[in-house]
C-alpha positions as CSV (number, residue, x, y, z in Angstrom):
1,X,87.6,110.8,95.4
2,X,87.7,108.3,98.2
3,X,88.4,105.4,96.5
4,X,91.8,104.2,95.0
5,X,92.2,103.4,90.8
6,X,93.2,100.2,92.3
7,X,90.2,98.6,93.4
8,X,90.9,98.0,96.7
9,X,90.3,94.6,97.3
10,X,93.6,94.0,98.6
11,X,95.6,95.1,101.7
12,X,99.0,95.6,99.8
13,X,102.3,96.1,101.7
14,X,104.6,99.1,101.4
15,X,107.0,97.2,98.9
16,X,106.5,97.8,95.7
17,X,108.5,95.7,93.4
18,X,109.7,96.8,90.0
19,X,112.0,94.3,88.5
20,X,113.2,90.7,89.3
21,X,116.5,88.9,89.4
22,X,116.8,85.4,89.7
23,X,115.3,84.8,93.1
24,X,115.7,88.4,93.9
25,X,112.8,91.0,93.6
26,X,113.9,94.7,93.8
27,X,111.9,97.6,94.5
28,X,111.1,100.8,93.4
29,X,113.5,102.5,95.8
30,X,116.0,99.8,95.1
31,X,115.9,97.6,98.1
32,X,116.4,93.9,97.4
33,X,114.6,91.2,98.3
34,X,114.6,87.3,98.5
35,X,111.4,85.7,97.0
36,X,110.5,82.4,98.8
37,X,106.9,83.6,97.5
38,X,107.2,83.9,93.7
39,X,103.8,85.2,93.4
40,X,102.1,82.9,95.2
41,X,103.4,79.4,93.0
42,X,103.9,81.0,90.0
43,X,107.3,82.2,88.9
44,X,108.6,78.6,89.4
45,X,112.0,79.6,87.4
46,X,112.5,82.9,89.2
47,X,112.6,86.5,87.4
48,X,114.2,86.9,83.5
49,X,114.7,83.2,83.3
50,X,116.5,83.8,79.9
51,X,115.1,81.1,78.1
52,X,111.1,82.1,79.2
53,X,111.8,85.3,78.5
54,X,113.2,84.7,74.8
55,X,110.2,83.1,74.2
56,X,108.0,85.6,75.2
57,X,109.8,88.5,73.5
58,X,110.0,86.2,70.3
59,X,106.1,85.6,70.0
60,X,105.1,88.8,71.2
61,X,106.9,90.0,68.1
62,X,105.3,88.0,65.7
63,X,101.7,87.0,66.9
64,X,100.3,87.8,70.6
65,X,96.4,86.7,70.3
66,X,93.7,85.7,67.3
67,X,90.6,83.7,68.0
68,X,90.2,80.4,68.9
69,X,88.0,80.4,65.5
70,X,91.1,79.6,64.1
71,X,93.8,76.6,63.7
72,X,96.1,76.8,66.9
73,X,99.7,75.6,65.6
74,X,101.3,76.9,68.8
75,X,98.2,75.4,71.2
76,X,98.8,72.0,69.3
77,X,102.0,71.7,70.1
78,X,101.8,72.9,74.0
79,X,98.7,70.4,74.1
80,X,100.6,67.6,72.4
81,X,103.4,67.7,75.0
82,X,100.8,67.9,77.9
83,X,98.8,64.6,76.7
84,X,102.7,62.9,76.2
85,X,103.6,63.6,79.7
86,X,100.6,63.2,82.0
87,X,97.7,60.9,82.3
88,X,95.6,63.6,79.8
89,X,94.1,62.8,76.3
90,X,92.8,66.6,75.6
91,X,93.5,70.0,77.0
92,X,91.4,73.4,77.3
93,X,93.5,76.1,78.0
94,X,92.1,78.9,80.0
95,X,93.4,82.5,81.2
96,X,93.5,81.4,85.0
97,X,93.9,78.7,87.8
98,X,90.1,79.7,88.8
99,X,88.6,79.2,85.4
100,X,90.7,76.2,84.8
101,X,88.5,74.8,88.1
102,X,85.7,76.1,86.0
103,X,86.1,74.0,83.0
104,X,86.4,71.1,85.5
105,X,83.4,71.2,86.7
106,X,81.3,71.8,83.8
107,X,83.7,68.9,82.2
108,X,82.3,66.9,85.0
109,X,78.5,67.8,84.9
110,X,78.5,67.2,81.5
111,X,79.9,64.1,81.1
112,X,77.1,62.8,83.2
113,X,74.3,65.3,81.9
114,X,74.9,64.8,78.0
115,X,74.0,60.7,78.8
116,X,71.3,61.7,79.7
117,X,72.2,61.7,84.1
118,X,70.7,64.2,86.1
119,X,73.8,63.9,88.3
120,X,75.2,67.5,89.2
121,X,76.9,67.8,92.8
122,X,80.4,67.8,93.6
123,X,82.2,66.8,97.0
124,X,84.8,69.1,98.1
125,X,86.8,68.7,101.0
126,X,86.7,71.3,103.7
127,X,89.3,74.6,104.2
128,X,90.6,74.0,100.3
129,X,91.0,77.0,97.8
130,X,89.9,76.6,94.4
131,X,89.6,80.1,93.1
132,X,87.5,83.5,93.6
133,X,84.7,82.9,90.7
134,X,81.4,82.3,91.9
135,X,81.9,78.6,91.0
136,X,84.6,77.7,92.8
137,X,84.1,80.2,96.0
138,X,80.6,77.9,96.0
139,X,83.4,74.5,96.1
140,X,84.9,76.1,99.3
141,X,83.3,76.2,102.4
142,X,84.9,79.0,103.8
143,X,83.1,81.7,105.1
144,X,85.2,84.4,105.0
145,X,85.1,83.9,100.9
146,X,80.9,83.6,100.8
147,X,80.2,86.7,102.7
148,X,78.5,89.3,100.5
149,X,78.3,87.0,97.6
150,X,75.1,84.9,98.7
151,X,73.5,83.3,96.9
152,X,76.3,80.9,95.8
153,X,76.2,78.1,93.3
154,X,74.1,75.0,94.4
155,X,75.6,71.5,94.2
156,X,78.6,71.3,96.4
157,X,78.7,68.5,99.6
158,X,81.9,69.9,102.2
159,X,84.2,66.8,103.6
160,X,86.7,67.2,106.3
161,X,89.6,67.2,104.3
162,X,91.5,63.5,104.0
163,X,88.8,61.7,106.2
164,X,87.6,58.9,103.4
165,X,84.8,57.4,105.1
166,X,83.5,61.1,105.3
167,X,83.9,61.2,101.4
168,X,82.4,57.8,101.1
169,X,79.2,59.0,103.5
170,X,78.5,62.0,101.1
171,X,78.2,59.9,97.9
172,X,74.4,60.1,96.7
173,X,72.7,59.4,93.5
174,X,73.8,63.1,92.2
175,X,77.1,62.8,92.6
176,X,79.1,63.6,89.4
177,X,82.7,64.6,91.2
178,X,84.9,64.6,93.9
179,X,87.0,67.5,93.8
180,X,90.5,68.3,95.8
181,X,94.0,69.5,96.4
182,X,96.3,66.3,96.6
183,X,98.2,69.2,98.6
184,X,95.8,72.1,100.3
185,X,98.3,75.6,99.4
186,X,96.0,77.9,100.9
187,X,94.4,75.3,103.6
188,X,98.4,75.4,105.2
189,X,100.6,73.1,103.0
190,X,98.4,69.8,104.2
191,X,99.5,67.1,102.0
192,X,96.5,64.5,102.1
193,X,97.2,61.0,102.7
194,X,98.0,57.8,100.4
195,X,95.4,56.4,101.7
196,X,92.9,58.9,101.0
197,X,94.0,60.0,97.4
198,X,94.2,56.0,96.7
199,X,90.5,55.9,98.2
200,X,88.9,58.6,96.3
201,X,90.0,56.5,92.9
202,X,88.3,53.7,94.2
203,X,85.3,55.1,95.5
204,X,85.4,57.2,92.1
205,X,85.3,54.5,90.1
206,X,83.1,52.0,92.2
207,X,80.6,54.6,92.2
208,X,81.2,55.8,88.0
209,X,81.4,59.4,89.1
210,X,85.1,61.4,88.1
211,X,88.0,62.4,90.3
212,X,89.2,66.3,89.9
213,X,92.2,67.3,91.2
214,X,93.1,71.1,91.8
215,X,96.8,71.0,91.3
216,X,97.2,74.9,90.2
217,X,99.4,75.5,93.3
218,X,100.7,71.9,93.6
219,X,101.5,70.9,90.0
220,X,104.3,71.9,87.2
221,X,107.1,70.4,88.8
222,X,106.6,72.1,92.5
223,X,106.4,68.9,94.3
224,X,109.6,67.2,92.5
225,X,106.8,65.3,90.2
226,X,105.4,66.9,87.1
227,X,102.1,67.0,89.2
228,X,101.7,65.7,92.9
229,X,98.9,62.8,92.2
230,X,102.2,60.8,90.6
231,X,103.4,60.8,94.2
232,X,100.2,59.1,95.6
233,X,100.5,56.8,92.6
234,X,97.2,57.3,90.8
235,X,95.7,59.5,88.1
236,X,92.6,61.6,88.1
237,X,89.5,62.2,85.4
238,X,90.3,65.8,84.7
239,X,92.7,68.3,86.2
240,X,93.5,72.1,86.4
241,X,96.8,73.1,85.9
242,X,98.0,76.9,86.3
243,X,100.1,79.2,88.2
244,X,103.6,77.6,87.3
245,X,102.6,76.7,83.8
246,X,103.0,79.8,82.6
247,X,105.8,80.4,84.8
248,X,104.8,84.1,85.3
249,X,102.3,84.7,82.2
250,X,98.5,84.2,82.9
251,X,97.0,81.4,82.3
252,X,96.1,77.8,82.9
253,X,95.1,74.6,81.6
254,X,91.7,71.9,82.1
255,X,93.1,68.1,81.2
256,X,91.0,65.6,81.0
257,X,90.8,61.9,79.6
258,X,88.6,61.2,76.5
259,X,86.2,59.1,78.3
260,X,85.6,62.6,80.9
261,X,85.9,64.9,78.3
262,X,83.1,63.3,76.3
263,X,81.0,66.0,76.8
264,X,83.1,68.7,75.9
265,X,82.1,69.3,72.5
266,X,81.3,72.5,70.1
267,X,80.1,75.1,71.8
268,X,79.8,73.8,75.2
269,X,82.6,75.8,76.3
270,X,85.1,78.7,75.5
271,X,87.5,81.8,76.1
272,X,88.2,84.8,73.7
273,X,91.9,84.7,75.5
274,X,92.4,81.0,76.3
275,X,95.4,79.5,74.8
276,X,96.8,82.7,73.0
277,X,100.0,82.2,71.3
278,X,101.8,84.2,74.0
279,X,100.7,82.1,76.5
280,X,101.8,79.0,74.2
281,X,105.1,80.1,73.8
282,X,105.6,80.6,77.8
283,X,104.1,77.3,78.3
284,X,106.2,75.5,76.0
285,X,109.5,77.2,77.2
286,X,108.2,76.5,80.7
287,X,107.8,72.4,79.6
288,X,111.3,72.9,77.8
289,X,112.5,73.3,81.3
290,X,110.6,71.3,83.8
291,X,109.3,68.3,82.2
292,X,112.6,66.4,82.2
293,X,114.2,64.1,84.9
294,X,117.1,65.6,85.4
295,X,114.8,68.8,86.7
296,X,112.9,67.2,88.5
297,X,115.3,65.5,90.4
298,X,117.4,68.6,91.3
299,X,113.3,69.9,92.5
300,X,114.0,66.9,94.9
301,X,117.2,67.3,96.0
302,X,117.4,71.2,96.8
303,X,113.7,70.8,98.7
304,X,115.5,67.5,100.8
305,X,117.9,70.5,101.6
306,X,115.7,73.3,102.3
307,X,113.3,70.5,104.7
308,X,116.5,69.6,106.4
309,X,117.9,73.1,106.9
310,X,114.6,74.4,108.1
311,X,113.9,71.4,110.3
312,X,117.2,72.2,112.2
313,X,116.6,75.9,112.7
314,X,113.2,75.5,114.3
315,X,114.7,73.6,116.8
316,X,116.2,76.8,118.4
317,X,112.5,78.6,118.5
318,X,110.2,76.2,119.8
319,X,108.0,78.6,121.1
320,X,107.4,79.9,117.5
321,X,107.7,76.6,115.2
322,X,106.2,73.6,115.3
323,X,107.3,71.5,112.5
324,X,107.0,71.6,108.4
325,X,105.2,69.8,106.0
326,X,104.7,69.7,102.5
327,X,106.4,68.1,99.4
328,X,109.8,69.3,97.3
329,X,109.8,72.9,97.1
330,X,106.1,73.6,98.4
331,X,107.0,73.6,101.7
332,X,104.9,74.9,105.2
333,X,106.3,75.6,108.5
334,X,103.6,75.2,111.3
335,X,103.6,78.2,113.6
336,X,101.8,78.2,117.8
337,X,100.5,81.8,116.2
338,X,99.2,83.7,113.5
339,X,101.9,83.7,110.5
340,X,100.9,86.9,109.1
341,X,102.7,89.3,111.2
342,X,105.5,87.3,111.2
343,X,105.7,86.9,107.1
344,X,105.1,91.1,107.4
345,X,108.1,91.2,109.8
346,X,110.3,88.8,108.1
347,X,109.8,91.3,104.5
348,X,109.5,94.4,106.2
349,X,112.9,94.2,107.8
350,X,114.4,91.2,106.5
351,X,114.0,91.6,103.0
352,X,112.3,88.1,102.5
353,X,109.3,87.3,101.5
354,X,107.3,84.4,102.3
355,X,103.1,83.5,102.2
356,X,100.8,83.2,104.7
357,X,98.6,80.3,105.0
358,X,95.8,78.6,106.7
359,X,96.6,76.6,110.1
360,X,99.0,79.9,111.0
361,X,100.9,78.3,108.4
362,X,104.3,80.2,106.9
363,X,104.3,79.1,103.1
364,X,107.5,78.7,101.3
365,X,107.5,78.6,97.7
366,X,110.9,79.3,96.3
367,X,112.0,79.4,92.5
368,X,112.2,75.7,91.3
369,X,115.8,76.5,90.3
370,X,117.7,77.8,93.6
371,X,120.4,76.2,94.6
372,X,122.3,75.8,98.0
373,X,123.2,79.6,98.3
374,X,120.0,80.4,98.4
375,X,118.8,77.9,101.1
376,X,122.0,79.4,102.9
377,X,120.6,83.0,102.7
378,X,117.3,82.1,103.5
379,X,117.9,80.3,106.4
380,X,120.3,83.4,107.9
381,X,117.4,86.1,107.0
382,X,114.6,83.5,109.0
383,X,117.1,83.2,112.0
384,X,117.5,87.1,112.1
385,X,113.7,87.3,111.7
386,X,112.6,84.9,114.2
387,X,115.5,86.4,116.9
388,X,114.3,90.1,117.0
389,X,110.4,88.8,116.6
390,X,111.3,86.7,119.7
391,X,112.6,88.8,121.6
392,X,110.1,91.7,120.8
393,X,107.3,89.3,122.1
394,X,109.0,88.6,125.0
């Protein structure tokens, strides 16, 4: 046998993590190491977060999944405190950040299809990442994630990513949606304008087609707002919602307004998983911990740090940093090279681990609940990093 159980579909690194700590991930052979990655976005309140993991331990004890043919008292309540605290009046919950996208975009075609529209195509905005289905690798226009899976999905328009009048061009008489990142994760940590996101609304609603915004990397407190739109000061037609939500357990949410969602009714839509009460009891102990002020504030303060702290070291390598970007605690540093060998050196030999990105970006996505040791450890592993990989180049 040639092939490995694990389909190998990805290039996986030589550390092998068996349990977590805080911000700490520690490997099978017992080597320790900082996690600035938390799974890509996702384990926004580090590893054994006591109060997540009660939660989980509780449910799974009493009730871990029965159909959605059924009343959802724990799915009520996690949707109830979603439509309190965001722009949403409904919820779909869903097992992923892709399939959250999903529900999106059928939200959208149908909102203008069950009126009687024909109108079906969606503008996406070029170098963004909205999941690996065959929907949303048909929103990207990456090549790299098309090749092999032709043909894809009709009914997607590519925009250069925050250029309005672009987005404005591309409007036609099928036109259901525009669909973006407020912040592109994979695209490099590219926040988009206030100008742009303040655009889209208008264009959205001078045109009566719906705004979508992928916030599964952006939202759940990353951005020191509960979701990043509330930094650009307007709110979208539907949303998808993952990765922290769960804070480490799978799965996602699709909110939408009424109006949006007036499609959405029996059986337009579904998931034997979605919304399972395990997934409802992370997501609520999740919102017990994020969706306050006080949290959010100390998301604010601790990534002012971390910007500050990074902006000073890069000074000293200005052959290998260019600047960062980003928003709170989903921050980028800019590199003049490719950032993968230098995210593989930084965990290979300085126990920390960070993300590649597009734009030979260096993704840092930290726990939402570090505090100033951390930024101090970090900051001495990425100085001992970026010495030895300076002087090896050299």
């Amino acid at each position: 046998m040639t092939i490995t159980p694990l389909m190998p579909v990805y290039p996986r690194c030589g550390f092998r993590p068996v349990r977590g700590e805080g911000a700490w991930l520690i490997s099978e052979d017992g080597s320790r190491a900082l996690d600035f990655a938390t799974g890509i976005a996702v384990n926004l309140l580090g590893h054994g977060h006591p109060h997540l993991t009660k939660a989980i331990q509780e449910q799974a004890a009493t009730l871990m999944h029965v159909s959605n043919l059924y009343g959802s008292p724990q799915g009520e309540k996690l949707a109830q405190r979603l439509v309190d605290t965001t722009f949403a009046d409904t919820v779909f919950f869903t097992n992923s950040g892709a399939e959250a996208v999903e529900c999106a975009i059928k939200t959208a075609r149908v909102f203008h299809q069950s009126q009687g529209s024909d109108r079906f195509e969606i503008i996406t905005f070029k170098n963004a990442f909205h999941g690996r289905t065959m929907a949303t690798i048909s929103a990207s226009n990456q090549e790299k994630m098309h090749h092999g899976f032709s043909p894809l999905l009709a009914g997607f328009k590519y925009v250069d990513f925050d250029d309005l009048a672009g987005a404005e061009a591309a409007i036609g008489p099928k036109t259901a949606a525009f669909l973006v990142e407020p912040i592109q994760g994979e695209g490099g940590i590219r926040p988009a304008s206030e100008a742009f996101m303040k655009g889209l609304r208008a264009l959205a609603d001078e045109h009566g087609i719906l705004l979508i915004l992928d916030e599964v990397q952006c939202g759940v407190a990353r951005t020191g707002a509960l979701y990043a739109h509330e930094l650009y000061d307007i709110e979208p037609d539907i949303m998808a919602s993952a990765k922290g939500i769960g804070g480490g357990f799978p799965f996602g949410a699709c909110l939408a307004t009424e109006e949006a969602a007036r499609g959405m009714v029996p059986g337009t839509h579904g998931s034997t998983y979605g919304g399972n009460p395990l997934a409802m009891a992370a997501g609520n102990a999740v919102w017990d911990v994020v969706a306050n002020d006080q949290f959010l504030a100390h998301v604010r303060d601790v990534g002012g740090k971390l910007r500050a702290a990074i902006e000073q070291f890069i000074g000293n390598y200005p052959a290998l940093f260019k600047g960062v970007r980003g928003h709170g605690l989903m921050l980028g540093i800019t590199m003049t090279q490719e950032s993968r060998p230098f995210v593989a050196h930084l965990r290979d030999n300085h126990g920390l681990l960070t993300v590649a990105a597009g734009d030979n970006t260096l993704r840092i996505l930290p726990p939402l609940n570090i505090d100033e040791t951390h930024i101090a450890t970090f900051i001495e592993k990425l100085s001992a990093g970026a010495a030895d990989y300076q002087a090896a180049d050299s």
